[in-house]
N, CA, C and O atoms as a DFTB+ gen file, in Angstrom:
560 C
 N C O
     1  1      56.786    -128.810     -47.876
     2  2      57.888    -128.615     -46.955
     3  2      57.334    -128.344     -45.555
     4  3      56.283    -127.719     -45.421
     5  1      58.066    -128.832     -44.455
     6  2      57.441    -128.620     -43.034
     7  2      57.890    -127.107     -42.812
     8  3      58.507    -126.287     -43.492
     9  1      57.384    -127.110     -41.728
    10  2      57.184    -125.415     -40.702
    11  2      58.284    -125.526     -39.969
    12  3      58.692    -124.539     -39.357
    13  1      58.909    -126.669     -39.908
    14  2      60.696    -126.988     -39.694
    15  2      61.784    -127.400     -40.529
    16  3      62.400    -128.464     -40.469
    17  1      61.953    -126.423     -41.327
    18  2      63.067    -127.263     -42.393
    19  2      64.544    -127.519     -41.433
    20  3      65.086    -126.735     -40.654
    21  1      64.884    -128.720     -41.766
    22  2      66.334    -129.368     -41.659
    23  2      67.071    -128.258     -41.661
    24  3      66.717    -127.202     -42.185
    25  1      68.161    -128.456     -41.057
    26  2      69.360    -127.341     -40.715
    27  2      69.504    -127.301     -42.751
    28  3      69.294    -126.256     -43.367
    29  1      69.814    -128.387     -43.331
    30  2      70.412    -128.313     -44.960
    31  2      69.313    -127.517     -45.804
    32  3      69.643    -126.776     -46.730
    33  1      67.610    -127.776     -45.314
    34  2      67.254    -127.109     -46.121
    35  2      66.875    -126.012     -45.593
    36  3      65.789    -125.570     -45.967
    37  1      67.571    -125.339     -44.683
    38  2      67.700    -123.916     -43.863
    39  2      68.893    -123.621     -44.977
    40  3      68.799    -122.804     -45.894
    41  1      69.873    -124.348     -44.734
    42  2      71.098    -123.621     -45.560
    43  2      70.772    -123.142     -47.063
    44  3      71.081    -122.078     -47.600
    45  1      70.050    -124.251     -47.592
    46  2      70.024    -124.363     -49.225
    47  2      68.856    -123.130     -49.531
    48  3      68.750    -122.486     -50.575
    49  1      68.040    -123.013     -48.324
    50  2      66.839    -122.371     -49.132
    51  2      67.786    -120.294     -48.614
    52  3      67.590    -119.320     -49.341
    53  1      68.650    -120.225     -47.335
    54  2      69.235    -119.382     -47.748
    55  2      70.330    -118.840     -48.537
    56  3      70.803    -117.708     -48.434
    57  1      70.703    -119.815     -49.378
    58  2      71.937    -119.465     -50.625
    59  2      71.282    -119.218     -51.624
    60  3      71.722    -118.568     -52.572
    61  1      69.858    -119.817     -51.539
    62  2      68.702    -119.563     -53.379
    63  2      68.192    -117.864     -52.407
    64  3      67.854    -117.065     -53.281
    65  1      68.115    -117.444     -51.508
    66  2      67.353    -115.878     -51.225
    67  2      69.124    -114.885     -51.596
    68  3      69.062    -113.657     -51.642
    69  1      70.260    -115.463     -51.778
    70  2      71.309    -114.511     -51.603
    71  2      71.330    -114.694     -53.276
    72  3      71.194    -113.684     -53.967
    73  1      71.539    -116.284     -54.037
    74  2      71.484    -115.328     -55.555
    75  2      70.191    -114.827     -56.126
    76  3      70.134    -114.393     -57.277
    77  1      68.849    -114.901     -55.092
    78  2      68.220    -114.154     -55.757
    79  2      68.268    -112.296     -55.977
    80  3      67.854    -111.554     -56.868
    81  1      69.041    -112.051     -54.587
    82  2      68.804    -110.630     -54.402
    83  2      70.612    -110.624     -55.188
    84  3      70.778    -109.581     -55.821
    85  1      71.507    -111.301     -55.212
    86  2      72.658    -110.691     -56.141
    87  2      72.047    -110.475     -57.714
    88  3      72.323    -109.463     -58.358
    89  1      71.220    -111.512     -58.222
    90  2      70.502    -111.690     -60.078
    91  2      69.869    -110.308     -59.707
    92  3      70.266    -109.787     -60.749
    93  1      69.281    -109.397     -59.148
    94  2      67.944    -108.232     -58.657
    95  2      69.086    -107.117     -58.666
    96  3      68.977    -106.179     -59.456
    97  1      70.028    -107.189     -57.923
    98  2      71.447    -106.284     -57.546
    99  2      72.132    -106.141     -59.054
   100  3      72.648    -105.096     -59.451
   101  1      72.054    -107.306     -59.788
   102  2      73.098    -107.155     -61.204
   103  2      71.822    -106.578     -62.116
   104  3      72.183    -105.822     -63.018
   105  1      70.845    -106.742     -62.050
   106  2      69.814    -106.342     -63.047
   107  2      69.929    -104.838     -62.985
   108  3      70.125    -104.223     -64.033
   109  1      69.811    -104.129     -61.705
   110  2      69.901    -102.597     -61.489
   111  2      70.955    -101.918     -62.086
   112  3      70.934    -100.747     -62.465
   113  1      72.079    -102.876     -62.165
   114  2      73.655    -102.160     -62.362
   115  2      73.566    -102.063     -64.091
   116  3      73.361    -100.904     -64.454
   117  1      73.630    -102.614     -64.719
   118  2      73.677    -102.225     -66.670
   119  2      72.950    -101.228     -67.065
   120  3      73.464    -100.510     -67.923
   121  1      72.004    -100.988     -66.734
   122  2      71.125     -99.297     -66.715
   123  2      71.898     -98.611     -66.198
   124  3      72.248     -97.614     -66.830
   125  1      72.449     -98.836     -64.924
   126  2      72.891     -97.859     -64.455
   127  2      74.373     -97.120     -65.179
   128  3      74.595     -95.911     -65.119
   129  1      75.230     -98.060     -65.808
   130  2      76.155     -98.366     -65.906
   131  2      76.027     -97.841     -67.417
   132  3      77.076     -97.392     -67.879
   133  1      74.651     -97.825     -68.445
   134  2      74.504     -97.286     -69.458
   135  2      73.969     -95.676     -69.446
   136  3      74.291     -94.859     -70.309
   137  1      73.291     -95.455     -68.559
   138  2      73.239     -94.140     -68.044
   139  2      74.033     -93.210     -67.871
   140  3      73.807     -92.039     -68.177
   141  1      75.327     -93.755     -67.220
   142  2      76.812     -93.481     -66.633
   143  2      77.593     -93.007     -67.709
   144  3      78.307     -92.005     -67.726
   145  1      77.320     -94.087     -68.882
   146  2      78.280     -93.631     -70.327
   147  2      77.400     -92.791     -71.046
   148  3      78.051     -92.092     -71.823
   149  1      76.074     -92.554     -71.109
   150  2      75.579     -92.023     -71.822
   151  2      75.583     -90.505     -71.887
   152  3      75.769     -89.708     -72.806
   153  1      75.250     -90.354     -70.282
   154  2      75.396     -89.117     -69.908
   155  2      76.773     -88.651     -70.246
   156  3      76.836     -87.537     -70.766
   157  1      77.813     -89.258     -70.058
   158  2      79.222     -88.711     -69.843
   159  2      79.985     -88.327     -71.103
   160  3      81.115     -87.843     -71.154
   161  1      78.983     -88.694     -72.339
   162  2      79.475     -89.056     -73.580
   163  2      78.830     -87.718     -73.859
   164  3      79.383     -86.711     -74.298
   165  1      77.740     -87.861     -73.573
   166  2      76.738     -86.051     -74.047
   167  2      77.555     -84.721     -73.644
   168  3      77.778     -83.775     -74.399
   169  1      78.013     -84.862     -72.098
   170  2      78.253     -83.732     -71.710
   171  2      79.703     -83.715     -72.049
   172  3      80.165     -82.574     -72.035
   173  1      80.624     -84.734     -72.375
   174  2      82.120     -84.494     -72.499
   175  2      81.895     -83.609     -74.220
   176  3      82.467     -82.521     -74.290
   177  1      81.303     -83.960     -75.183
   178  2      80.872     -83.754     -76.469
   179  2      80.307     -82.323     -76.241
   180  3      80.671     -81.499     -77.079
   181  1      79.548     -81.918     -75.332
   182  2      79.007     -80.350     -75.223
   183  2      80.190     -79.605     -74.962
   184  3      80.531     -78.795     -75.824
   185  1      81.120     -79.768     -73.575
   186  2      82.140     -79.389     -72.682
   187  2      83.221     -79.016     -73.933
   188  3      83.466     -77.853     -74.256
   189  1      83.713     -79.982     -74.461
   190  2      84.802     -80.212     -76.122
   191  2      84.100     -79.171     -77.123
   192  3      84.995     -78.748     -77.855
   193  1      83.200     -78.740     -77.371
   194  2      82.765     -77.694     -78.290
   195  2      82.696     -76.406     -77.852
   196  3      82.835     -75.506     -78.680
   197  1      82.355     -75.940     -75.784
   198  2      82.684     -75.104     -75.540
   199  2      84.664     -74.962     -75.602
   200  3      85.386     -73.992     -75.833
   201  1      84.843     -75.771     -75.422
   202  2      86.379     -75.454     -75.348
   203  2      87.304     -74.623     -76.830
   204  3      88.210     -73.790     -76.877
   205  1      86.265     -75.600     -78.210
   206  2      86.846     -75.376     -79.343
   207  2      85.874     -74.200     -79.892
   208  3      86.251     -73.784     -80.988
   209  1      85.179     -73.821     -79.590
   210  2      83.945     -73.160     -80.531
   211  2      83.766     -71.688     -80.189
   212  3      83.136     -71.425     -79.165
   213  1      84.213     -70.782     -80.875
   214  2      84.277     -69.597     -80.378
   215  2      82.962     -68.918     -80.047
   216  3      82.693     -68.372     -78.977
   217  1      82.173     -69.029     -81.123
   218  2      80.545     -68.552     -81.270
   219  2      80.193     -69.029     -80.213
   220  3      80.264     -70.205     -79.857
   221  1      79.585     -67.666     -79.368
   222  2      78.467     -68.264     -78.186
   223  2      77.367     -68.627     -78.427
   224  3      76.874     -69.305     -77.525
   225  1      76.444     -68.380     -79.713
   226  2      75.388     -69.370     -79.727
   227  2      75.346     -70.604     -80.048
   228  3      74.508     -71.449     -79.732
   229  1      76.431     -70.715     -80.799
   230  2      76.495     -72.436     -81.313
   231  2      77.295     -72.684     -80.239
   232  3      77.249     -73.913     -80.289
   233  1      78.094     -72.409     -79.171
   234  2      78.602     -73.348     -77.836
   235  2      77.552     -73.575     -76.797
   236  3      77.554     -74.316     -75.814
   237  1      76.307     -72.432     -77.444
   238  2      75.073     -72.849     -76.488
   239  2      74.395     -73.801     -77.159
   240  3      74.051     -74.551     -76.246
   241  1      74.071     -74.156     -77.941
   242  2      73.303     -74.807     -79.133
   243  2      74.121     -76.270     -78.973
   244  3      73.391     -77.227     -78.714
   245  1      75.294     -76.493     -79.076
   246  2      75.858     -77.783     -79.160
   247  2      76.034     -78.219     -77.841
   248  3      76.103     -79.448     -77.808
   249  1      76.198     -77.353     -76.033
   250  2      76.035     -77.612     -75.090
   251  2      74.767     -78.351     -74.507
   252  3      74.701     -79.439     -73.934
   253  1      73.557     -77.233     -74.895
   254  2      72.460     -77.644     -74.564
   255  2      72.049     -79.224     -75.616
   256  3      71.554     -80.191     -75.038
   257  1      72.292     -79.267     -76.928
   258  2      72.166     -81.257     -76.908
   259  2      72.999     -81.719     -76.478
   260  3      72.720     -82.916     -76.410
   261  1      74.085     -81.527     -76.044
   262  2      74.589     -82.465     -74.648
   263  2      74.107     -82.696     -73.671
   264  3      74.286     -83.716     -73.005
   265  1      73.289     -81.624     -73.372
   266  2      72.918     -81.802     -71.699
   267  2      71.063     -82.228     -72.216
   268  3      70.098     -82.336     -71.460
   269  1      71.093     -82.354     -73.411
   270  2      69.491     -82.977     -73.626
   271  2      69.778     -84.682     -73.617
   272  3      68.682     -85.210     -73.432
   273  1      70.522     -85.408     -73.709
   274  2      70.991     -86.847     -73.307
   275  2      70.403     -86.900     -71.856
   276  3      69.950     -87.915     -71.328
   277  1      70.472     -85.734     -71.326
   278  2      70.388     -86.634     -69.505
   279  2      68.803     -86.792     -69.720
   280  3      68.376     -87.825     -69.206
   281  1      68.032     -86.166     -70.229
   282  2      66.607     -86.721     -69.895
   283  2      65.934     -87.982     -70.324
   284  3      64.936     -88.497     -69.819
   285  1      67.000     -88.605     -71.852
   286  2      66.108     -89.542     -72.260
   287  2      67.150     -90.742     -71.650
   288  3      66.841     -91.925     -71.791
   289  1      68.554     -90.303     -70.883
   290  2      68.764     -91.001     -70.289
   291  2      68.413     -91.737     -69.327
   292  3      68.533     -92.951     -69.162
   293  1      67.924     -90.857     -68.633
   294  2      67.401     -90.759     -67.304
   295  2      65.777     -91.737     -67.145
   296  3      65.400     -92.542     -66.293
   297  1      65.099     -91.171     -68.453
   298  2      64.128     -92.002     -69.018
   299  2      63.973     -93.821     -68.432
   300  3      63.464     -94.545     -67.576
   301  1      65.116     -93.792     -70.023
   302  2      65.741     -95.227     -69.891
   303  2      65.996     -95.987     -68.588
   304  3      65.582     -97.091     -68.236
   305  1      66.834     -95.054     -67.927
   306  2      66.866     -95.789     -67.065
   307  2      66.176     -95.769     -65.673
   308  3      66.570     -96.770     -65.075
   309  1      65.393     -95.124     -64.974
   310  2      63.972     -95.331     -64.730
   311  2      62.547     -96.387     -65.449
   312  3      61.415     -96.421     -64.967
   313  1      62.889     -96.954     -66.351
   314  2      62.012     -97.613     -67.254
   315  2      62.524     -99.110     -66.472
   316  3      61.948     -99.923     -65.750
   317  1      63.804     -99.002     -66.988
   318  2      64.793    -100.317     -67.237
   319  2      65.162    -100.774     -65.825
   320  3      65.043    -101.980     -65.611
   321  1      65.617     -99.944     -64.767
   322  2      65.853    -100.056     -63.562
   323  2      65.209    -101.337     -62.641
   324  3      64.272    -100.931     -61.952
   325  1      65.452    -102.581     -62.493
   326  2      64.785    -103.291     -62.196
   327  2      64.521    -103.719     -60.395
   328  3      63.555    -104.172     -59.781
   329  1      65.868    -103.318     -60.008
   330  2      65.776    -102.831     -58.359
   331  2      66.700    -101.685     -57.882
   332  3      67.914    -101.501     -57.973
   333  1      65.710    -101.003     -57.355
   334  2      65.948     -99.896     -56.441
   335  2      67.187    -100.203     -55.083
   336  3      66.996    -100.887     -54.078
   337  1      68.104     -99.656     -55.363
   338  2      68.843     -99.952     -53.872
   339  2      69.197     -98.837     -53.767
   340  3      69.156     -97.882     -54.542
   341  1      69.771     -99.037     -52.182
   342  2      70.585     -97.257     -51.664
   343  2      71.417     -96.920     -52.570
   344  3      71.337     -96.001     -53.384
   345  1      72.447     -97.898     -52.371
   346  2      73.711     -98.224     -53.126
   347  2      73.959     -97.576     -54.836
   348  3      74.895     -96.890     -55.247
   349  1      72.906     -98.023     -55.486
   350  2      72.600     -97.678     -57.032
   351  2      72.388     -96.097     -56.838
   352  3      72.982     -95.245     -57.498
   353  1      71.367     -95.821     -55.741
   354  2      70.630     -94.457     -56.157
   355  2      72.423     -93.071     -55.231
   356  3      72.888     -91.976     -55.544
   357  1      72.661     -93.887     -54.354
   358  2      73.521     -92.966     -54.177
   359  2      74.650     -92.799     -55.154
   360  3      75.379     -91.817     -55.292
   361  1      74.658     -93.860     -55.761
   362  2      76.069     -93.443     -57.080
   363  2      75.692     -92.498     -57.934
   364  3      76.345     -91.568     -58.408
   365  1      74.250     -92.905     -58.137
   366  2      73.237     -91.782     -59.219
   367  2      73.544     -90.603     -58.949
   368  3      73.973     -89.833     -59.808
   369  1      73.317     -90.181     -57.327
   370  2      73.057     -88.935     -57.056
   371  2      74.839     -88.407     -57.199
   372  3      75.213     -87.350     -57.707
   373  1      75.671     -89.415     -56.633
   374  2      76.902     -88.473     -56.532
   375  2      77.383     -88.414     -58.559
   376  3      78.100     -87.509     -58.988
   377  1      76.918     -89.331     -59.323
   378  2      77.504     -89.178     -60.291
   379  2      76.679     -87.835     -61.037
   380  3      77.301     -86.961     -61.642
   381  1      76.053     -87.834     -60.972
   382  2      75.109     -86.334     -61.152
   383  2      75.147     -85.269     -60.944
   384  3      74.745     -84.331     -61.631
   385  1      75.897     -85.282     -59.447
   386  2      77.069     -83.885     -58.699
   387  2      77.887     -83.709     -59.400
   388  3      78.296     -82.556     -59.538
   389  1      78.511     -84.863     -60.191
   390  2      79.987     -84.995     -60.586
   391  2      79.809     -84.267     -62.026
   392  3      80.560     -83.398     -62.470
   393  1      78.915     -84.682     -62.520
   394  2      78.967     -83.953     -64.351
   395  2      78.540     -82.667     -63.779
   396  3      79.274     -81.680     -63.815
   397  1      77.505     -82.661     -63.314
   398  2      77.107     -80.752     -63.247
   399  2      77.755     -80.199     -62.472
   400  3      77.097     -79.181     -62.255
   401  1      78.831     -80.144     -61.734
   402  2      80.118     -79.258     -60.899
   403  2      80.840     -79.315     -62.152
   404  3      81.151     -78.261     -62.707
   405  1      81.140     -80.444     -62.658
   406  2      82.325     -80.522     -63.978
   407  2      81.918     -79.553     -65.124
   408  3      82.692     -78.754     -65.651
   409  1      80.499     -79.736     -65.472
   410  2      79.637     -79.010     -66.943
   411  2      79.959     -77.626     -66.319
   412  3      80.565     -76.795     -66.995
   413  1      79.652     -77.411     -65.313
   414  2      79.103     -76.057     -64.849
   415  2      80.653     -75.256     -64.900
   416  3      80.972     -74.156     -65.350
   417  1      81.422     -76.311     -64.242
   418  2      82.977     -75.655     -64.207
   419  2      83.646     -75.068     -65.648
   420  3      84.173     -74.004     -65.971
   421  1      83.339     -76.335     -66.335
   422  2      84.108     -75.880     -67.668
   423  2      83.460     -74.593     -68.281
   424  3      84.119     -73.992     -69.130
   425  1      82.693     -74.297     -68.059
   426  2      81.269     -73.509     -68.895
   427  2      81.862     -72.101     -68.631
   428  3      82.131     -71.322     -69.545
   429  1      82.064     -71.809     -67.204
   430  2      81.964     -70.740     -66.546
   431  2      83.570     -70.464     -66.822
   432  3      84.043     -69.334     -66.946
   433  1      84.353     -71.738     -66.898
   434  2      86.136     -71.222     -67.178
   435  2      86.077     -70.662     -68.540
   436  3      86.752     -69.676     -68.834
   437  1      85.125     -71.377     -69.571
   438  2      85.070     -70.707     -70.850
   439  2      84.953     -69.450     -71.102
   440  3      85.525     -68.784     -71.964
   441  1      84.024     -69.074     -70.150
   442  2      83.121     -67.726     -70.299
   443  2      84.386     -66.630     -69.751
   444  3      84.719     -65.758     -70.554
   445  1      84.918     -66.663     -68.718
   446  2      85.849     -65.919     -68.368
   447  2      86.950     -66.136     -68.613
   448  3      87.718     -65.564     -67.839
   449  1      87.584     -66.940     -69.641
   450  2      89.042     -66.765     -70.197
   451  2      88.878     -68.364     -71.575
   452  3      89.100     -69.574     -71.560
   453  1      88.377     -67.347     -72.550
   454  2      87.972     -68.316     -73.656
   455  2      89.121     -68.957     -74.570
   456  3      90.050     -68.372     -75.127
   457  1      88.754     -70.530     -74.570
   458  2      90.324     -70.756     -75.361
   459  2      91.479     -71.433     -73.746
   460  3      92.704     -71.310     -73.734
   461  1      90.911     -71.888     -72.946
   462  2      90.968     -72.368     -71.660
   463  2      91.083     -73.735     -71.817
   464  3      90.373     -74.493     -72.479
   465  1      92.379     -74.050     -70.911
   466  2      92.084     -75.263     -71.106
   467  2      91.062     -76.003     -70.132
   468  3      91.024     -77.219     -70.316
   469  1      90.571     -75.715     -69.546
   470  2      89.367     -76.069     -68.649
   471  2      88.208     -76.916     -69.019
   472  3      87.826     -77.860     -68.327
   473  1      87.759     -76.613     -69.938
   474  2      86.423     -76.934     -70.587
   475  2      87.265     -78.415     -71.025
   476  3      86.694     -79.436     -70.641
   477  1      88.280     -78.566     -71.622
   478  2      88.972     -79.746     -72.009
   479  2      89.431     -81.113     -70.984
   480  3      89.567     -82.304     -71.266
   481  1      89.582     -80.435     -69.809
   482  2      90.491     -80.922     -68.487
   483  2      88.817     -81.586     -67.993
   484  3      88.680     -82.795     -67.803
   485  1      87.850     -80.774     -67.863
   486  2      86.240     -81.085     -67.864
   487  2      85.948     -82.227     -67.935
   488  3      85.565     -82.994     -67.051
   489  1      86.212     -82.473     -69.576
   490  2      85.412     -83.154     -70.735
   491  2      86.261     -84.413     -70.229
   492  3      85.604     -85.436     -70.036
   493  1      87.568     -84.464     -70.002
   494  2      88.275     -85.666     -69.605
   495  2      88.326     -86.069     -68.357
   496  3      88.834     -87.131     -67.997
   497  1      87.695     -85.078     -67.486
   498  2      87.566     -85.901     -66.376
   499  2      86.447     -87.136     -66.281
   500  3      86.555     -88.303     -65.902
   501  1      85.412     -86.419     -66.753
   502  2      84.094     -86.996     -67.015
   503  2      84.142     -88.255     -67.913
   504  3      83.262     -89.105     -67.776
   505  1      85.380     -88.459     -69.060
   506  2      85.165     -89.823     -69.836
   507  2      86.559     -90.935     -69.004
   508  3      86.978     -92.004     -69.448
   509  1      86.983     -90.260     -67.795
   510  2      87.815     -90.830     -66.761
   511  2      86.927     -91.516     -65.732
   512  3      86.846     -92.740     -65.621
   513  1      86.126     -90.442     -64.830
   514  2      85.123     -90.848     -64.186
   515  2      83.946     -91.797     -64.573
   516  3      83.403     -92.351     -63.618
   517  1      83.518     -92.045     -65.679
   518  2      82.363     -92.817     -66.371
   519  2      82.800     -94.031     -65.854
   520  3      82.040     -94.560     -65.042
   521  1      84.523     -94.982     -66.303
   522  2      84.170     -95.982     -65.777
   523  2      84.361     -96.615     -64.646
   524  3      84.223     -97.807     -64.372
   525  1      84.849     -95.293     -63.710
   526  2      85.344     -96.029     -62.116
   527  2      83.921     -95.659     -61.523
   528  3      83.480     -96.508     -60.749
   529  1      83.023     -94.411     -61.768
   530  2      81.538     -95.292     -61.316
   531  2      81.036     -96.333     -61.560
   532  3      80.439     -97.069     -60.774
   533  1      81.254     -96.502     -62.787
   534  2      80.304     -97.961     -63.548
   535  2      80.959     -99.035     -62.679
   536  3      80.388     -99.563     -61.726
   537  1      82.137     -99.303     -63.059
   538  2      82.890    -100.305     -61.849
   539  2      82.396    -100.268     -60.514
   540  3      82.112    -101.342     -59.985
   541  1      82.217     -98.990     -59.757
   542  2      81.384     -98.812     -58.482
   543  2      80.614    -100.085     -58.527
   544  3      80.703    -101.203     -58.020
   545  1      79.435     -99.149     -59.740
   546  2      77.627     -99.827     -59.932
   547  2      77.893    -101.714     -59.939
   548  3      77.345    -102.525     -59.192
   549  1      78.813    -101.969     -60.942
   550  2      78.980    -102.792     -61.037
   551  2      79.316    -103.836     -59.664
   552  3      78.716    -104.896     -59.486
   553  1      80.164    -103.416     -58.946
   554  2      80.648    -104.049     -57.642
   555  2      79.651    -104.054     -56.803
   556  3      79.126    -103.032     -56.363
   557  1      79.026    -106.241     -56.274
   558  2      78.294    -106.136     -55.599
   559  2      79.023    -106.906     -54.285
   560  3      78.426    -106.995     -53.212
């Protein structure tokens, strides 16, 4: 190819650089998007046992493997993650605010008025929120 491509193969060779970086953009999003449910599935499942579970060691015991999902989540998807964008990492970070204000909320409504519906209101925000981030991640 010359050191002057044609106006067409100016055009053609920039529509093959836009689906390359959309195929790079969709590769990042299904990790992300499995991360999203994974996590949300752990901590709604911890949040639902503080709500029902009177015993404080087993609402600590069934909390804490909820909140043990985020590491091998997190794992995964750091492994799997195939491009880094702002976009991806800022959903990360705000969806990450979003369970631990939520975990932390329900936890602490438990603790001071047990039998609350809080810990419940929690658990459903979080399997509400899972897929209008993912939809986010998803939207390029």
């Amino acid at each position: 190819m010359d050191a002057n491509p044609t106006p067409q193969q100016a055009a053609d060779l920039l529509s093959q650089v836009e689906a390359n970086q959309s195929q790079a953009r969709s590769g990042d999003a299904w990790p992300l998007v499995t991360l999203l449910f994974v996590l949300s599935a752990g901590l709604s499942v911890g949040l639902m046992a503080v709500g029902i579970i009177d015993d404080n060691t087993t609402q600590l015991i069934i909390a804490g493997a909820g909140l043990s999902w985020i590491i091998p989540a997190l794992v995964v998807y750091l492994v799997k993650a195939l491009s880094w964008s702002r976009r991806s990492l800022a959903i990360l970070l705000t969806w990450l605010g979003v369970i631990m204000i939520a975990f932390v909320a329900g936890v602490m409504a438990d603790s001071f008025a047990a039998g609350g519906p809080i810990p419940f209101i929690a658990a459903g925000l979080l399997w509400v929120a899972a897929p209008v981030f993912s939809l986010l991640a998803l939207r390029r």
